[in-house]
N, C-alpha and C positions, 0 to 999 in steps of 0.2 A: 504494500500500500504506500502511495506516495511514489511510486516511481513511475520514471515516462520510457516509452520504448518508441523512438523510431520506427513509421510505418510507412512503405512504399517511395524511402526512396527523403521524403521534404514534410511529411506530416506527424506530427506526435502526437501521442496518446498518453493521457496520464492516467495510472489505476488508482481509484480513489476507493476500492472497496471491492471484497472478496470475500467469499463465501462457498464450502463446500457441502454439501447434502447426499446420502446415499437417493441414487435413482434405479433400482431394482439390481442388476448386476455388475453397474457403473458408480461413478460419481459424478454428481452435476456440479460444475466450476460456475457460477455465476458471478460474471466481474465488472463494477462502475466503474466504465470510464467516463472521461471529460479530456478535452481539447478537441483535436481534429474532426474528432466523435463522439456526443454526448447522447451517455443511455447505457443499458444494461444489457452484456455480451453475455450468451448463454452455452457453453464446450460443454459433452460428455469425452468420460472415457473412461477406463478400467486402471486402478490406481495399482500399482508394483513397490512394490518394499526392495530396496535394493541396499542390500546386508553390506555389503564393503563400506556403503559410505554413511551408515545410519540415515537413508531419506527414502521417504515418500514422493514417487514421482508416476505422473502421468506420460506416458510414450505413445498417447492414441486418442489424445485430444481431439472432438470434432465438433463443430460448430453444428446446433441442434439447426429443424429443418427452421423453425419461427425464425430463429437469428439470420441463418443463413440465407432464408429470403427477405429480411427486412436489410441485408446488407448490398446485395442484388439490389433493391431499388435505392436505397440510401446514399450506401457507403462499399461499391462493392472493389475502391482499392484497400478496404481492411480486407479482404476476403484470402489474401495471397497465402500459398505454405508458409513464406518467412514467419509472416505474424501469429500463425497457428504455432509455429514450432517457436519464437518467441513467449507466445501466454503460455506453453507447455513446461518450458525452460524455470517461468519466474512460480511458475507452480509447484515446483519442488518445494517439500519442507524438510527441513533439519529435525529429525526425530531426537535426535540428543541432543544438541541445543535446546530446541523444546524441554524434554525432559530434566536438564541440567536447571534449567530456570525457574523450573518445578521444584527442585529438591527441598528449599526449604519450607514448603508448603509442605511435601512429604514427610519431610522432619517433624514438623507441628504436626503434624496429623497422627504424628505415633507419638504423641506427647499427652499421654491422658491418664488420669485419677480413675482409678476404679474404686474410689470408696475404701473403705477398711484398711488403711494407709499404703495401698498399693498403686502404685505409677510405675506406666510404661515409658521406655522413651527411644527413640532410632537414631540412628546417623548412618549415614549411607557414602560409601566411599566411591561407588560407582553402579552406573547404570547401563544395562542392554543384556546381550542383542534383545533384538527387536521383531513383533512378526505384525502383521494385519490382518484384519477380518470387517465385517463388517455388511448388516442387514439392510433393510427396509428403514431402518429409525434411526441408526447408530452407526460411528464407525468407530471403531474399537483399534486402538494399540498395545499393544502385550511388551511387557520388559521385564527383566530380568534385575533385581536389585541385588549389589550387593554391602552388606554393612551389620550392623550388628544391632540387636534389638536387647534394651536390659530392663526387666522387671523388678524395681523395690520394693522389697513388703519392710514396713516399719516395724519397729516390737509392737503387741500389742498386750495393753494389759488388761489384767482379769477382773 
């Protein structure tokens, strides 16, 4: 978000917003642009986990049929592969990055009182690998933590 790509050549495009959804056995990319082209770009495609580099990326990006004819009357120098495999490109996500920015939310989150003076607490010295899945509602990331979990029970008296 916030970045402009170069489109055809003398026109830019800036992404001002993004959004992924499962769409049956795909994911739907819906993305706000503004400049050259103002309005909301609509790509499916089938999202791949690609293990070397911890990310999430799209390889089969494609302009849904609504988008793809309203670019045909509109705009149809956005229609070219460069700018397909361009949005494809800025669509990868950093699965650890992500997850690294997460940690100490992860940390807090194993940080709890169970009552009867016992507390939990985590630190996590690293995260992965990584797999994906992902329904109709959801899309889901799996990882692998690793770090150390330590339980205190206080004395308790009688």
């Amino acid at each position: 978000i916030g970045k402009s790509i170069k489109v055809a050549g003398r026109r830019t495009v800036q992404i001002d917003g993004l959004a992924l959804t499962p769409f049956g056995d795909q994911i739907e990319l819906a993305v706000d642009v503004s400049g050259g082209l103002k309005g909301k770009i609509v790509l499916r495609g089938r999202p791949a986990f690609n293990a070397a580099q911890s990310k999430l990326e799209f390889n089969d990006l494609r302009f849904t049929l609504d988008t793809d004819n309203f670019l045909i009357r509109v705009a149809d120098w956005f229609r070219h592969e460069n700018t397909r495999k361009k949005l494809e490109q800025m669509a990868r996500i950093d699965l650890l990055e992500a997850m690294n920015q997460q940690r100490a939310r992860l940390e807090t989150a194993f940080r709890d009182h169970f009552g009867d003076g016992m507390t939990l607490t985590g630190k996590f010295e690293a995260i992965g690998p990584f797999s994906l899945d992902f329904d109709a509602t959801e899309i889901r990331v799996h990882a692998t933590l690793a770090g150390s979990l330590t339980l205190a029970i206080a004395p308790q008296r009688l």
